[in-house]
C-alpha positions in Angstrom: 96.7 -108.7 154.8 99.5 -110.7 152.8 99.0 -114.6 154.4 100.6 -117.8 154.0 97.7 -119.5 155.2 94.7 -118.3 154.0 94.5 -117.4 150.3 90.9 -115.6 150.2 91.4 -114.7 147.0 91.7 -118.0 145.6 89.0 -119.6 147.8 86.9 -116.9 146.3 88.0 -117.3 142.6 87.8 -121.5 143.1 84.1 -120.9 144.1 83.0 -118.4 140.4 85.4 -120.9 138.6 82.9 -123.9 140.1 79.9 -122.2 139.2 80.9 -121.0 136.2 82.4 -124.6 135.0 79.1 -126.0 136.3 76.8 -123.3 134.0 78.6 -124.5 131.7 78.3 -128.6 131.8 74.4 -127.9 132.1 74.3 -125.7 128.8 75.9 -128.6 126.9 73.9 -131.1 128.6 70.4 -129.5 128.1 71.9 -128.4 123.9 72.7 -132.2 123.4 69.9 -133.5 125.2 67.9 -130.4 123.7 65.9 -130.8 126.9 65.4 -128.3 129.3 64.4 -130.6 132.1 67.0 -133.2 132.5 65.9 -134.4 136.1 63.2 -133.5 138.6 65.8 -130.5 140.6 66.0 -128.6 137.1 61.8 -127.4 137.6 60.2 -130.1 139.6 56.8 -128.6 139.0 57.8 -128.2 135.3 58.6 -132.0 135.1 56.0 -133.4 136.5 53.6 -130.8 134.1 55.4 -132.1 130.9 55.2 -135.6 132.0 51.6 -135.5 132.2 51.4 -133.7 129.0 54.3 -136.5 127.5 51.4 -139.4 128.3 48.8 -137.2 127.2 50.6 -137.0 123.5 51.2 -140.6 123.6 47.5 -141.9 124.2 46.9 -139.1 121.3 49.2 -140.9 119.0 47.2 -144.2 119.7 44.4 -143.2 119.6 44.4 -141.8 116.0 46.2 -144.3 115.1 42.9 -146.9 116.6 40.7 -144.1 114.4 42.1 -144.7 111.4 41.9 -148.8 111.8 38.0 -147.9 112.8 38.1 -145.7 109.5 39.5 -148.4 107.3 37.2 -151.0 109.0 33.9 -148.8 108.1 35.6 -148.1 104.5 36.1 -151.5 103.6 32.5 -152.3 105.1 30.6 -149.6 102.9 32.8 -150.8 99.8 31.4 -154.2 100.0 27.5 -152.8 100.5 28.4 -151.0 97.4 28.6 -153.7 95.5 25.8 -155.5 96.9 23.3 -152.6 96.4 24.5 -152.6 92.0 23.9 -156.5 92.4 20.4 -155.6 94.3 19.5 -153.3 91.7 20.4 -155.3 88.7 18.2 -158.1 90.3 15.4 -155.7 90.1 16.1 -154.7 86.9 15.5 -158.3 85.8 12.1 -158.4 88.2 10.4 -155.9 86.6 11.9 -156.9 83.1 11.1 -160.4 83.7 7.0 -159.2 85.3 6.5 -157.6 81.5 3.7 -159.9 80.1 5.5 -159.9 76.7 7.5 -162.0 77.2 7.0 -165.9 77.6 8.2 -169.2 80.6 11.3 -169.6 77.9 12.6 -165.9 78.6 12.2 -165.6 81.9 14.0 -169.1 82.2 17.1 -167.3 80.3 16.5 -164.3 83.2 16.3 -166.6 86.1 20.2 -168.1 85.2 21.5 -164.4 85.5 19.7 -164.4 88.7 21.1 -167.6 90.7 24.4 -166.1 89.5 23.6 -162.4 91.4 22.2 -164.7 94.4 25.4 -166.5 94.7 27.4 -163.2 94.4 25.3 -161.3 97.0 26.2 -164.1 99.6 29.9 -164.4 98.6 30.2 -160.9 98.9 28.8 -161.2 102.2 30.6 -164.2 103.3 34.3 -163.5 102.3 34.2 -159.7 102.9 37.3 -159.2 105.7 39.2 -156.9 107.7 42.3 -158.4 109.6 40.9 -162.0 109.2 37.5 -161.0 110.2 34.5 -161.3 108.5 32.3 -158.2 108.5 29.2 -159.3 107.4 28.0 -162.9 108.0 26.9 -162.2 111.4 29.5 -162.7 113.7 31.4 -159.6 113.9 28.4 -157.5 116.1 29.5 -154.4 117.5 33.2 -153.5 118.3 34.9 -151.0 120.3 37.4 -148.1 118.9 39.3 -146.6 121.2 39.8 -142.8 119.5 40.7 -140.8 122.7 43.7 -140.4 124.8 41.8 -141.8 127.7 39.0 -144.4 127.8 36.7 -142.6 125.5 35.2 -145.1 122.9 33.0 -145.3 119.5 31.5 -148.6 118.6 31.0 -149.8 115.1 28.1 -152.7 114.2 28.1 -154.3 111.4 24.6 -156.4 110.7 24.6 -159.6 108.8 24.4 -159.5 105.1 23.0 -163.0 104.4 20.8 -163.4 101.4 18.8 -165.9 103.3 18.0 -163.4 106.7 14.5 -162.3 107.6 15.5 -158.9 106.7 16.7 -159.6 103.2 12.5 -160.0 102.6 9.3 -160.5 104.5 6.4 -162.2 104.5 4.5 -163.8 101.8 0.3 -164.3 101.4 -1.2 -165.8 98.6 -4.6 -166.3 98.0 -6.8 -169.3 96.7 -7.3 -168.9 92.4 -10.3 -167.0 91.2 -12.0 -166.8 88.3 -11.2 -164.7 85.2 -14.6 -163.0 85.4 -14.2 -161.8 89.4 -15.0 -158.8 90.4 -15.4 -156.7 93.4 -19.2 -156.7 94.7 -20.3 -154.7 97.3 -20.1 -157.8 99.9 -16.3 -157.8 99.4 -15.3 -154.1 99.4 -13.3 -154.6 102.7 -9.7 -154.9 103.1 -8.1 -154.7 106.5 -4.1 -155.1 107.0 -3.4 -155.1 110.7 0.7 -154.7 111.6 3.2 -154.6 114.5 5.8 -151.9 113.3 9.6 -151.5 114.0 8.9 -150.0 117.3 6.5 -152.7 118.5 3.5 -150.2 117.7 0.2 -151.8 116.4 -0.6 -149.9 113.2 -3.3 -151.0 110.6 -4.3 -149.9 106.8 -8.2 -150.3 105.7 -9.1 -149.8 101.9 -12.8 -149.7 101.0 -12.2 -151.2 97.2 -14.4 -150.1 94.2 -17.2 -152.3 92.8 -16.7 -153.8 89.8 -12.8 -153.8 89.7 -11.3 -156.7 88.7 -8.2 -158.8 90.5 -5.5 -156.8 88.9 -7.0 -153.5 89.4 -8.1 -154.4 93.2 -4.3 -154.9 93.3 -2.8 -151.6 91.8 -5.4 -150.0 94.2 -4.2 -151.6 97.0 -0.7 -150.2 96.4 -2.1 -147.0 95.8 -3.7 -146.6 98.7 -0.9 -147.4 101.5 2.9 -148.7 100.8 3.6 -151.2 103.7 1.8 -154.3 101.8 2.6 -154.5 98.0 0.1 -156.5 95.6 0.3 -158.2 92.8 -1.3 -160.6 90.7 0.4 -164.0 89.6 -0.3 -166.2 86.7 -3.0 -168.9 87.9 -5.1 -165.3 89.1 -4.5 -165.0 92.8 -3.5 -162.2 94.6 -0.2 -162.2 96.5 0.6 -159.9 99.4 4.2 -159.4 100.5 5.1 -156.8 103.5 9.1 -156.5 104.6 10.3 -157.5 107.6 11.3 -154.1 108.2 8.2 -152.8 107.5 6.1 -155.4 110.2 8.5 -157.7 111.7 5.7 -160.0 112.8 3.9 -159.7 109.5 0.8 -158.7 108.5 -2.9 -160.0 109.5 -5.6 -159.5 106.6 -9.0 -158.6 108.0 -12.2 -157.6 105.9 -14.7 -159.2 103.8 -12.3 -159.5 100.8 -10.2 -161.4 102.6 -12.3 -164.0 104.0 -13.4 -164.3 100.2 -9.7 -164.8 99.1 -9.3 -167.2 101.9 -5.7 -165.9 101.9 -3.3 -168.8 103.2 -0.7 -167.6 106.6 2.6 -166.1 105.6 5.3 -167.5 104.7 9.2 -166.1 104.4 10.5 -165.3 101.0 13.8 -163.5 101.0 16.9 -163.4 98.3 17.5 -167.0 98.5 13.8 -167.6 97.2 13.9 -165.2 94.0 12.2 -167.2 91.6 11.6 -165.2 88.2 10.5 -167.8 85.7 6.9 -166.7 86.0 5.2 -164.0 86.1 4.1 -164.0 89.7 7.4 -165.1 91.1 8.9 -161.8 89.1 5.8 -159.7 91.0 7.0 -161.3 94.4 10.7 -160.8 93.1 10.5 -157.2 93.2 8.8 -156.0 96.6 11.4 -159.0 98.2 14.5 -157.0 96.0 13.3 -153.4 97.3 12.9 -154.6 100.9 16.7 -156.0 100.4 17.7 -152.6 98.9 16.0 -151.1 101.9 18.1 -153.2 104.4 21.4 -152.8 102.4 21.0 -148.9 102.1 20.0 -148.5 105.6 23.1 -150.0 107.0 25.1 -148.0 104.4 24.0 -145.0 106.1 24.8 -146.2 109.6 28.1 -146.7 108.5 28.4 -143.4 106.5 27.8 -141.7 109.6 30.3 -143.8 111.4 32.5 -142.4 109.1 32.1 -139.0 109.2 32.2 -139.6 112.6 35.2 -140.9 112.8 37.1 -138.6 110.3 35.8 -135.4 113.1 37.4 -137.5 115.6 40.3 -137.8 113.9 40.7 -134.1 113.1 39.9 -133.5 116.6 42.7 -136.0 117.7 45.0 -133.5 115.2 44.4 -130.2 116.4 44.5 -131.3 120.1 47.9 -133.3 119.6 49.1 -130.6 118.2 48.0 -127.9 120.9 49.1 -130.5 123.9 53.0 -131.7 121.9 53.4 -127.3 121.8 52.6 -127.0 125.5 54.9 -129.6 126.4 57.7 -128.3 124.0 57.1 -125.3 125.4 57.5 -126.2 129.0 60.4 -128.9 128.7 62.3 -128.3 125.2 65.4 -126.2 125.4 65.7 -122.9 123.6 68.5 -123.4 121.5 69.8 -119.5 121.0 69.3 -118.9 124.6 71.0 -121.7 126.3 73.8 -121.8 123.2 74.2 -117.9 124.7 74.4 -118.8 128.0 77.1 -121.5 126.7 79.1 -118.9 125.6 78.9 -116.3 128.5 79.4 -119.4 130.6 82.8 -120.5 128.7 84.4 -117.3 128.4 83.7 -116.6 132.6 85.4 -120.2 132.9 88.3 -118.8 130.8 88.5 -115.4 132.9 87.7 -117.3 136.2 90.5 -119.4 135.5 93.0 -116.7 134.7 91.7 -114.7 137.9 92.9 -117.9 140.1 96.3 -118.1 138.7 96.6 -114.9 139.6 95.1 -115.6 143.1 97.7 -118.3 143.9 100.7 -115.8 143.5 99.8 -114.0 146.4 101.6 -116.1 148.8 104.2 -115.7 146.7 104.7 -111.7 147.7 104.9 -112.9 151.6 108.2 -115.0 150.7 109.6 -111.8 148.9 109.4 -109.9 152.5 111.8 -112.6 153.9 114.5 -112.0 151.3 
């Protein structure tokens, strides 16, 4: 039917020609967005998907970024116990050199200067070592927090205090009254009981049946032979010294026996880095089982915070290989695909082209009813 009216045609062409110029808008806008999902009616299920996976990402990208400040705390941390364990080790050095009975009060004088210059250096270290304006090691940094997940998830790091003057940095001192050149063990004094709280709050104790007729500094190297919790040494005036770490028996040690009630051993007393005292013999003695203790100490917290950082760095790989996984999901749901869409830009332009050809021709038809009135 020819029709003034009602061009069907061209209703029908104008509807393709809106589709197709529609198509086509939405293929430049997802190419120059170079998002598939522009708004919530492109894939509503697909948005709200990528979206979750978008924050997921985001918390990822903190998160490592919180690991590697927890990394760089724990680095600069074990750096600084680095150099306080060469200091601790030069200081023994200079304890046993300074316990050699070859050499004389004038010597170990020259020693002990070296040594108040390593004491002052193993408490600046401690006191100026920082990370963001905080100090690490002079007790007031605890434990802290590290956020390494995307979430809530958490790692703590504590850091102990590094003091030279701390009850852990030595232990407890006994000294007995002076004996005679000539003493000896007797069969009346063969007892030696050391009774101890350890770590763990456990009661433990050490009993050494000493040999008759050994004298002071032989009673001592058996002593150390026979357990390794108290160490014993001889000082110059002839009296036997005891010294146990605080990590060893945080309460100290209580001396039991018969050879103890001879020694009339005095109640200990705390000697830690700040009382190193090398210029005699038995101060060099005492020097050496406060130094190891110290070393002890330093080295255990330098594990704790190796592990921290191995932690850390699995975390962080972790972090990688998930952020990675996740940021390809999302991509994969939400990114445009460049050589499809830039396709369907194509197909979409050249129907807009035809479409638009088509209607031209559609709106000549009224044009044939005029010719039947001629």
């Amino acid at each position: 039917m020819v029709s003034l009216k009602t061009n069907i045609a061209a209703m029908m062409t104008q509807r393709h020609l809106g589709q197709a110029a529609e198509n086509n808008i939405e293929s430049q806008r997802n190419l120059t967005s170079g998002y598939r999902i522009n708004s919530a009616s492109d894939d509503a299920a697909g948005l709200q998907i990528s979206n979750t996976l978008h924050a997921q990402t985001r918390g990822l990208d903190v998160a490592l970024r919180n690991a590697s400040d927890a990394y760089s705390v724990a680095q600069t941390a074990e750096g600084a116990l680095h150099e306080s364990s060469e200091i601790l080790q030069r200081l023994r050095s200079l304890g046993l050199q300074a316990a050699n009975g070859s050499y004389d009060s004038t010597d170990r004088q020259s020693i002990q200067y070296e040594v108040v210059a390593l004491q002052d250096e193993l408490d600046r270290v401690a006191i100026t070592t920082t990370f963001a304006d905080k100090n690490l090691f002079d007790g007031s940094y605890g434990s802290q927090s590290f956020h390494i997940g995307a979430d809530a998830n958490s790692i703590s790091l504590t850091l102990r205090n590094m003091r030279s003057h701390i009850p852990e940095m030595g232990g407890q001192h006994y000294l007995s009254e002076p004996l005679d050149a000539t003493w000896r063990v007797g069969k009346e004094n063969q007892a030696l009981k050391f009774e101890y709280q350890d770590s763990e709050g456990q009661t433990q104790s050490e009993q050494i049946k000493l040999k008759v007729g050994d004298s002071l500094v032989q009673v001592a190297t058996y002593i150390n032979a026979q357990q390794s919790v108290v160490k014993a040494s001889v000082t110059q005036d002839n009296q036997l010294q005891f010294f146990t770490s605080t990590i060893n028996a945080p309460s100290g040690v209580e001396i039991k026996g018969s050879l103890a009630d001879e020694l009339d051993t005095s109640s200990g007393e705390l000697a830690t880095m700040d009382d190193l005292d090398m210029s005699t013999a038995g101060g060099a003695q005492l020097s050496i089982g406060v130094i190891d203790a110290a070393i002890k100490y330093v080295d255990s917290h330098r594990s704790e915070i190796g592990g921290f950082q191995n932690r850390v760095s699995s975390a962080m790989d972790n972090l990688n290989t998930v952020n990675r996984s996740v940021t390809a999901s999302k991509g994969r749901i939400r990114d445009t695909d460049f050589a499809r869409t830039s396709t369907e830009l194509v197909r979409s332009q050249v129907l807009q082209d035809a479409t638009t050809a088509l209607l031209a021709q559609a709106k000549q038809r009224p044009r044939e009813a005029l010719g039947l009135l001629k």
